[in-house]
Biotite code that builds the C-alpha atoms (Angstrom):
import biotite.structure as struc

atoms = struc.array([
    struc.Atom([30.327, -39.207, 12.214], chain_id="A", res_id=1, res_name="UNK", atom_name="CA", element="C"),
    struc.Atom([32.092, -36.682, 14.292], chain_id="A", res_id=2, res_name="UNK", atom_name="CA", element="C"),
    struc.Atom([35.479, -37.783, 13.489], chain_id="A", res_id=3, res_name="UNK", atom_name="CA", element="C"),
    struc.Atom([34.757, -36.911, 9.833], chain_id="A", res_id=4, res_name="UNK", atom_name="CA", element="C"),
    struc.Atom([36.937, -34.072, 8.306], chain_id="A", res_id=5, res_name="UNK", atom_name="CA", element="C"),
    struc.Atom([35.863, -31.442, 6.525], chain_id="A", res_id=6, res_name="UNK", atom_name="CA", element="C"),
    struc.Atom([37.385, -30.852, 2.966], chain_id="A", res_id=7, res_name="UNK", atom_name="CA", element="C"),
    struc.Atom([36.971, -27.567, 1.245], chain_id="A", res_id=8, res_name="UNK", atom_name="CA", element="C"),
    struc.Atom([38.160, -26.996, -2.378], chain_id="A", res_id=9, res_name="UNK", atom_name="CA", element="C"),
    struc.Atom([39.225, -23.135, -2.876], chain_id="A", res_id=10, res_name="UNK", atom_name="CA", element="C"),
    struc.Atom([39.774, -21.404, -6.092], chain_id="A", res_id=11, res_name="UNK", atom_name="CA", element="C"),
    struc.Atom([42.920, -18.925, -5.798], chain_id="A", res_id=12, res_name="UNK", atom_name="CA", element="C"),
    struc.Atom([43.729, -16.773, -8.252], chain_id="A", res_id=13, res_name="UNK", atom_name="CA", element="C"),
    struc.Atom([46.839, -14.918, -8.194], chain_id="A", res_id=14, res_name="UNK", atom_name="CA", element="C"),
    struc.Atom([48.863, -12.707, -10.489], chain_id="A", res_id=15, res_name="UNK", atom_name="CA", element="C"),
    struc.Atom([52.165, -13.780, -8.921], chain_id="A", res_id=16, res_name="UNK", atom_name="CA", element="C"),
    struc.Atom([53.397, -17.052, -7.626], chain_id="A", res_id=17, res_name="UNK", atom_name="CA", element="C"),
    struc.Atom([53.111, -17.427, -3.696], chain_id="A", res_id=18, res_name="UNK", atom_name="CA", element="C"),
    struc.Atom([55.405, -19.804, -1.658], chain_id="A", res_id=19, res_name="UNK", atom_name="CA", element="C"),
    struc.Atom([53.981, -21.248, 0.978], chain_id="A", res_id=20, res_name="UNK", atom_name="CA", element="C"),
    struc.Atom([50.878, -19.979, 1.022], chain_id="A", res_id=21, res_name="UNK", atom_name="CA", element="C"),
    struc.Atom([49.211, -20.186, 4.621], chain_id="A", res_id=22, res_name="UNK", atom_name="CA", element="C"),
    struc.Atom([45.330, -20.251, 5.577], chain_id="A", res_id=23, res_name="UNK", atom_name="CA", element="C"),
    struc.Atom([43.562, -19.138, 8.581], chain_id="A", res_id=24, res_name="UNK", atom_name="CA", element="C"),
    struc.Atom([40.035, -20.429, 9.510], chain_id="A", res_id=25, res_name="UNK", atom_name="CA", element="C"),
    struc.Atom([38.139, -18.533, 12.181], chain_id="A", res_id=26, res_name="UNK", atom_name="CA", element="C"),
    struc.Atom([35.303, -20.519, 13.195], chain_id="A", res_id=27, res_name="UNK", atom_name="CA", element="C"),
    struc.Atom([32.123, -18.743, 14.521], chain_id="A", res_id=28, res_name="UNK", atom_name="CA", element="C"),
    struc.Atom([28.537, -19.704, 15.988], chain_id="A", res_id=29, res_name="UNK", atom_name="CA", element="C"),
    struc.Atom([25.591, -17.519, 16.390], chain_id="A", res_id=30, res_name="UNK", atom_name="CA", element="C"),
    struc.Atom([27.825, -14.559, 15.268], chain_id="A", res_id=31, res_name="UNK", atom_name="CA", element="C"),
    struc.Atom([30.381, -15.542, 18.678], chain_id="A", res_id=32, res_name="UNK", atom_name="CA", element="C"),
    struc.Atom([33.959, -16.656, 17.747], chain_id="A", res_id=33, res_name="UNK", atom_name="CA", element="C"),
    struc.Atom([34.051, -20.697, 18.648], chain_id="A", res_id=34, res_name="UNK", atom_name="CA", element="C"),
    struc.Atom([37.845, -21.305, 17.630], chain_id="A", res_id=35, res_name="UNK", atom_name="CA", element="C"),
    struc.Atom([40.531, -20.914, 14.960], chain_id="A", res_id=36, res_name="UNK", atom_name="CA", element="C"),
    struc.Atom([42.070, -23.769, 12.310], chain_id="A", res_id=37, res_name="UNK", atom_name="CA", element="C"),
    struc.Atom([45.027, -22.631, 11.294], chain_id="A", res_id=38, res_name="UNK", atom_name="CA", element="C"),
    struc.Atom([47.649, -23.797, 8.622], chain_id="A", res_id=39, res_name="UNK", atom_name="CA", element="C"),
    struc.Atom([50.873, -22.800, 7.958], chain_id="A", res_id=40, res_name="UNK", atom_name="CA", element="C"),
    struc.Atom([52.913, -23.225, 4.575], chain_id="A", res_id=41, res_name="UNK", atom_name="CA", element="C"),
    struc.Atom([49.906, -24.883, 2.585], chain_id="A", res_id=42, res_name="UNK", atom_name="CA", element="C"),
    struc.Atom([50.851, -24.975, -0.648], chain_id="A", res_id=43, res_name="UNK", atom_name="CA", element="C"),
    struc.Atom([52.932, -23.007, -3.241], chain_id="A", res_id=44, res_name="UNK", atom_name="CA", element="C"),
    struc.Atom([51.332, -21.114, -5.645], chain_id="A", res_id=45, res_name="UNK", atom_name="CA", element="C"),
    struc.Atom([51.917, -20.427, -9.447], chain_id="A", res_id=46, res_name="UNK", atom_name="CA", element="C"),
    struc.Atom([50.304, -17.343, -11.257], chain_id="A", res_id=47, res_name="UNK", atom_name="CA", element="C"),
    struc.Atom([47.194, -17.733, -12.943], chain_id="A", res_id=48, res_name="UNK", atom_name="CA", element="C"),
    struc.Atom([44.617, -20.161, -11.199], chain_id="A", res_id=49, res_name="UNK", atom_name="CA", element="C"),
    struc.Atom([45.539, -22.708, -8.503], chain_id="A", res_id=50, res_name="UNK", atom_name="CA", element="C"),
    struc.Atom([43.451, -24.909, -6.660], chain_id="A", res_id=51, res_name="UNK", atom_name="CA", element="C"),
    struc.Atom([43.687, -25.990, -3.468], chain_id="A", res_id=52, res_name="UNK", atom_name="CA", element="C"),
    struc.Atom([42.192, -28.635, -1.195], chain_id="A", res_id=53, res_name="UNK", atom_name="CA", element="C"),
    struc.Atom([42.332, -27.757, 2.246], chain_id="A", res_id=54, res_name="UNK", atom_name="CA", element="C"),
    struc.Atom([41.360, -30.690, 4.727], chain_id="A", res_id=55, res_name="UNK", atom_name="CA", element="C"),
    struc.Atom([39.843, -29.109, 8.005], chain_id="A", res_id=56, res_name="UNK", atom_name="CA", element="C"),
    struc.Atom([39.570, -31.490, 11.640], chain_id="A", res_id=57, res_name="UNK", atom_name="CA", element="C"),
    struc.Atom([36.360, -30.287, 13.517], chain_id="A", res_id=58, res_name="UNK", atom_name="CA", element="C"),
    struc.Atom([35.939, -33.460, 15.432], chain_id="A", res_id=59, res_name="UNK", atom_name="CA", element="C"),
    struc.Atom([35.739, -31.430, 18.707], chain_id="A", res_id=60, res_name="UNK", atom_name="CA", element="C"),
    struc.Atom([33.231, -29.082, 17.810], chain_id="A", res_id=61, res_name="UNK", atom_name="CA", element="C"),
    struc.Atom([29.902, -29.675, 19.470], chain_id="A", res_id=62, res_name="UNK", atom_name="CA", element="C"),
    struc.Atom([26.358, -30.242, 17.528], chain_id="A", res_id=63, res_name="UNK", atom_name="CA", element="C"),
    struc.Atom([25.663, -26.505, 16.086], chain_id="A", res_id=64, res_name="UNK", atom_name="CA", element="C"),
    struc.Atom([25.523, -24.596, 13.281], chain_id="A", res_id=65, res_name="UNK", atom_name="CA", element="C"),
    struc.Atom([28.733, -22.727, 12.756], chain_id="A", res_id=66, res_name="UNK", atom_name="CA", element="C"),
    struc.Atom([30.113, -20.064, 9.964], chain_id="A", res_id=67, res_name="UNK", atom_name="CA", element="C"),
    struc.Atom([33.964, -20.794, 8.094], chain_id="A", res_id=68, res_name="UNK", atom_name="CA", element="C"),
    struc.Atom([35.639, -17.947, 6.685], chain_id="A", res_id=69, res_name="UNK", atom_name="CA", element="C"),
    struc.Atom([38.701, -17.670, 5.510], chain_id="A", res_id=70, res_name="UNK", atom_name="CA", element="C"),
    struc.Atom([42.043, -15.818, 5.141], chain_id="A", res_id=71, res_name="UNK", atom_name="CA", element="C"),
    struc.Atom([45.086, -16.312, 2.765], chain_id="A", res_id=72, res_name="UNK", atom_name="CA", element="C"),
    struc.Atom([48.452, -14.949, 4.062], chain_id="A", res_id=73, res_name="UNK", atom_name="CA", element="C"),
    struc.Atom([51.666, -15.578, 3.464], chain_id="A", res_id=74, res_name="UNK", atom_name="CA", element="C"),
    struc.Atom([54.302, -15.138, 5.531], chain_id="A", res_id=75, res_name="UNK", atom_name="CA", element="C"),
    struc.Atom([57.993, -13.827, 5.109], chain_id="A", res_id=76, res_name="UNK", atom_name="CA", element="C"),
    struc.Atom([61.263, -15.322, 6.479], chain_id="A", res_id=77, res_name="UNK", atom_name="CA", element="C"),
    struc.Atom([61.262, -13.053, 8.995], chain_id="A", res_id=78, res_name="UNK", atom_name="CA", element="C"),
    struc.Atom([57.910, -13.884, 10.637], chain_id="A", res_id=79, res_name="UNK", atom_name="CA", element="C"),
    struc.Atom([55.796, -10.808, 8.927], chain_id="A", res_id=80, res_name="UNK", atom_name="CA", element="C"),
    struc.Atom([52.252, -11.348, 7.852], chain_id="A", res_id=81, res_name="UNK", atom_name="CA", element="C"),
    struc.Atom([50.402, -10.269, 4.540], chain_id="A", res_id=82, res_name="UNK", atom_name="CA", element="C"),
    struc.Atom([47.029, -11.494, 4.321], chain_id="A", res_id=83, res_name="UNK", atom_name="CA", element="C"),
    struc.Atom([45.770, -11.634, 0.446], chain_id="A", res_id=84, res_name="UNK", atom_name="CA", element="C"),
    struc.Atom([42.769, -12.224, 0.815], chain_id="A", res_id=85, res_name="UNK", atom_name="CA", element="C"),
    struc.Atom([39.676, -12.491, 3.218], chain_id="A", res_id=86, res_name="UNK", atom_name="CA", element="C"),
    struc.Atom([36.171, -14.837, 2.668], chain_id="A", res_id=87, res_name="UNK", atom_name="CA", element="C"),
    struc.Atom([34.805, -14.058, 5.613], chain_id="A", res_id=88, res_name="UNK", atom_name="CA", element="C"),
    struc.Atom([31.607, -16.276, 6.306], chain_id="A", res_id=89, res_name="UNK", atom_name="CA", element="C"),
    struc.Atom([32.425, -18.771, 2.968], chain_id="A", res_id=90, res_name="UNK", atom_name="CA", element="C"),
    struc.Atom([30.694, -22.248, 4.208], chain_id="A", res_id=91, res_name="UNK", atom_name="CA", element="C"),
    struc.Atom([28.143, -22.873, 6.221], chain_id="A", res_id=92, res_name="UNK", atom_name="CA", element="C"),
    struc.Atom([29.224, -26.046, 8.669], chain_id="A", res_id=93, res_name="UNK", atom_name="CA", element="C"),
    struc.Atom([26.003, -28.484, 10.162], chain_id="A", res_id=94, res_name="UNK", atom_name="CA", element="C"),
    struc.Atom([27.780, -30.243, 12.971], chain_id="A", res_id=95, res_name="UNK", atom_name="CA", element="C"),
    struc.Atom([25.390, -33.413, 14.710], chain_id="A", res_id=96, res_name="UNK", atom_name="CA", element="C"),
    struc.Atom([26.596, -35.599, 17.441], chain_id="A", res_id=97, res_name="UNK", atom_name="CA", element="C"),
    struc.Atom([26.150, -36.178, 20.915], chain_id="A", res_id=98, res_name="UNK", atom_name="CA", element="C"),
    struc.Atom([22.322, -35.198, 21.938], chain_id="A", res_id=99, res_name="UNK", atom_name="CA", element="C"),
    struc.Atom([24.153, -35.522, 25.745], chain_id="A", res_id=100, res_name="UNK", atom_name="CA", element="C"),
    struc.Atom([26.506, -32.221, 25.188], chain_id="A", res_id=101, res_name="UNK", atom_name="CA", element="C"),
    struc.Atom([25.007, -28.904, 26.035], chain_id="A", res_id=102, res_name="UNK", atom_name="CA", element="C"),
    struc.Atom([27.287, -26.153, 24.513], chain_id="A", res_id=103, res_name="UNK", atom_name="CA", element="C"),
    struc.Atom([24.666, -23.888, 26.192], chain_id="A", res_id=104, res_name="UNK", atom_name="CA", element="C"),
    struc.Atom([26.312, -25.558, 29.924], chain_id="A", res_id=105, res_name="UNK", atom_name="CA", element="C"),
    struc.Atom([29.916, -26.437, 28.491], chain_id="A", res_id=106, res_name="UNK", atom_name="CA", element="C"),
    struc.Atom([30.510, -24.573, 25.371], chain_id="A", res_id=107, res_name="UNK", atom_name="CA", element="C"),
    struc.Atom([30.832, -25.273, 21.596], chain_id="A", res_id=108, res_name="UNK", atom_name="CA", element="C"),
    struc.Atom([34.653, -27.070, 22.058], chain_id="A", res_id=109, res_name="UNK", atom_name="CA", element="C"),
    struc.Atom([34.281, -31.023, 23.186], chain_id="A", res_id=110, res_name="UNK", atom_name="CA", element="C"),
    struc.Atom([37.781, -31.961, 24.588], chain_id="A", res_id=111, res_name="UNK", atom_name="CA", element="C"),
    struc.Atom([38.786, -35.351, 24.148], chain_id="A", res_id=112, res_name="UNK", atom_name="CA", element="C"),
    struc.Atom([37.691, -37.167, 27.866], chain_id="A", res_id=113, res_name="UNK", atom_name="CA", element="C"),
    struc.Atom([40.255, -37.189, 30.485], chain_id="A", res_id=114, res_name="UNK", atom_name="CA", element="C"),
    struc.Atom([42.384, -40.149, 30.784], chain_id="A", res_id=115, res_name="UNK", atom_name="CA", element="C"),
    struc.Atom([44.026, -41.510, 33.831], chain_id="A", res_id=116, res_name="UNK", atom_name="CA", element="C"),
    struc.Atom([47.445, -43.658, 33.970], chain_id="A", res_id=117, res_name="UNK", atom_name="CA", element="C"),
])
């Protein structure tokens, strides 16, 4: 079903406790970037293990193969960025759908249809 999310269970292990510990998921396809899930302010932290569940929406993603990775940041007041850690190419996603959509024509992003008012 293409409205289906995606849940992915991480491991973190830290040796300090993180607040608000952010993810970013590039998404790629045949080794081209396709588009970027982002999340800001996941979860806090504690030292030792954590787990984490992260919940990803790739409704609009056309029928392909495509490559998650991931990378923890966190971010402080002031905007700055420290990324922890990097998982680059972690899951491997099997999208199917619409036989009609040719990402080769229109790409590997379905946009919900136009409406008119």
């Amino acid at each position: 079903n293409e409205n289906e999310k995606v849940k992915v269970k991480l491991t973190v292990k830290s040796d300090r406790d993180i607040k608000g510990l952010s993810v970013r998921c590039p998404i790629t396809a045949a080794d081209t970037a396709v588009g970027l899930l982002n999340g800001d302010n996941l979860a806090d932290i504690k030292a030792g293990e954590s787990f984490i569940t992260l919940t990803l929406d790739t409704s609009l993603l056309s029928p392909d193969t495509y490559k998650l990775s991931f990378v923890l940041y966190e971010q402080s007041e002031t905007g700055g960025i420290q990324t922890l850690d990097k998982k680059p190419k972690a899951v491997t996603l099997l999208v199917n759908g619409n036989a009609k959509w040719s990402k080769r024509y229109w790409g590997n992003v379905k946009f919900p249809d136009i409406k008119a008012e």
